[in-house]
N, C-alpha and C positions, 0 to 999 in steps of 0.2 A: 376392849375387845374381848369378845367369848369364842372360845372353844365348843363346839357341839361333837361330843364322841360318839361315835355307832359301830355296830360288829354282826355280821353275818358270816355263817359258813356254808361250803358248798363242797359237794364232791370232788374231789380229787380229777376226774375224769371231766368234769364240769366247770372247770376253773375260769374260763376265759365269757362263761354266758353273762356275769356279772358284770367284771369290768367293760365290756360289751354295752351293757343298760347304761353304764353309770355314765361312760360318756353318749351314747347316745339321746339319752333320755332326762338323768339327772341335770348333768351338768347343763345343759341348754334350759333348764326350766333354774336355775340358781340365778344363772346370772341374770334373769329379769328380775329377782328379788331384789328391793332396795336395802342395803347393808350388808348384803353379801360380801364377803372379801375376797372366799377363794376357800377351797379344798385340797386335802390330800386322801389319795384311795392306795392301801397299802395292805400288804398280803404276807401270809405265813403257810407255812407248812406242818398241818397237825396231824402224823398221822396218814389217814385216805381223805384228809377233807383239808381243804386253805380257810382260813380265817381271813377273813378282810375286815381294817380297820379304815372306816370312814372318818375326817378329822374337816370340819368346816368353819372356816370363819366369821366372826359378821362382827359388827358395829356398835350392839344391842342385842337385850332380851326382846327389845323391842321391833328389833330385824328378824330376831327370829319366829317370833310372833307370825311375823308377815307369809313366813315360809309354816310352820308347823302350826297355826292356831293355836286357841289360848290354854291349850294345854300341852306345853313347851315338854315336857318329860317325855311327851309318846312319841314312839319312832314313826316317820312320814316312811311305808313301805310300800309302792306300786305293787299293783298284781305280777308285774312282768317281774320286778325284782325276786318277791316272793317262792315264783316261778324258777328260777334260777338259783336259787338258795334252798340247802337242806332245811336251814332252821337260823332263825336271826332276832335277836333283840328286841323287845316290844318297848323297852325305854330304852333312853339317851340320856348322857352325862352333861354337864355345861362347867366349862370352871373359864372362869376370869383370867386371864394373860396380864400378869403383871412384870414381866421381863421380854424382852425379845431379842436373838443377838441376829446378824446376815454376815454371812462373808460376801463379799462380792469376785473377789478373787477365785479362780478355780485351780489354779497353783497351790500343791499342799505345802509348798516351802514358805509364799508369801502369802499371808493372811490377818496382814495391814490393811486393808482394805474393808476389814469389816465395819459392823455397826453395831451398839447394841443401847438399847432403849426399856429403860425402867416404865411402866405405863398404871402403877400405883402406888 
């Protein structure tokens, strides 16, 4: 499994046009990719502007191929994202998953119920 990382930021006052695109736009164009797994869109506080860290999964380099073309380092940025953002990342990270833990439990007392899986 791979990691693809990404980071844009936006106005403080502008915080919500983002998260906005990402489900409406991003995520429905992810999941027809084949080896997509699943993302996470997460946010910070810098200042007057939030940092959003985009975190996606997939299967392959080869999945993500499918999504970014064969030059896997440059960031996939829509005009409407762009739009929404002060200023964002023109590459992406990739790093390999070789551990993974879940809890499944949502009880912070019991957390017997987890999993965790070595994956190299």
């Amino acid at each position: 499994m791979i990691i693809r990382e990404w980071r844009g930021r936006a106005a403080a006052s502008n915080g919500e046009a983002y998260p906005e695109h990402f489900r409406a736009s991003v995520l429905p164009e992810l999941l027809q990719v084949p080896g997509f797994l699943g993302a996470h869109l997460s946010r910070r506080q810098l200042d007057d502007r939030i940092e959003f860290l985009v975190l996606t999964r997939w299967q392959s380099v080869e999945a993500i191929r499918g999504f970014a073309g064969s030059d896997i380092s440059k960031a996939v940025v829509e005009p409407a994202a762009a739009a929404a953002l002060l200023d964002f990342d023109a590459s992406v990270q990739h790093y390999e998953v070789i551990e993974e833990a879940h809890i499944r439990s949502q009880s912070k007392a019991d957390k017997s119920e987890g999993t965790v899986r070595r994956l190299a």
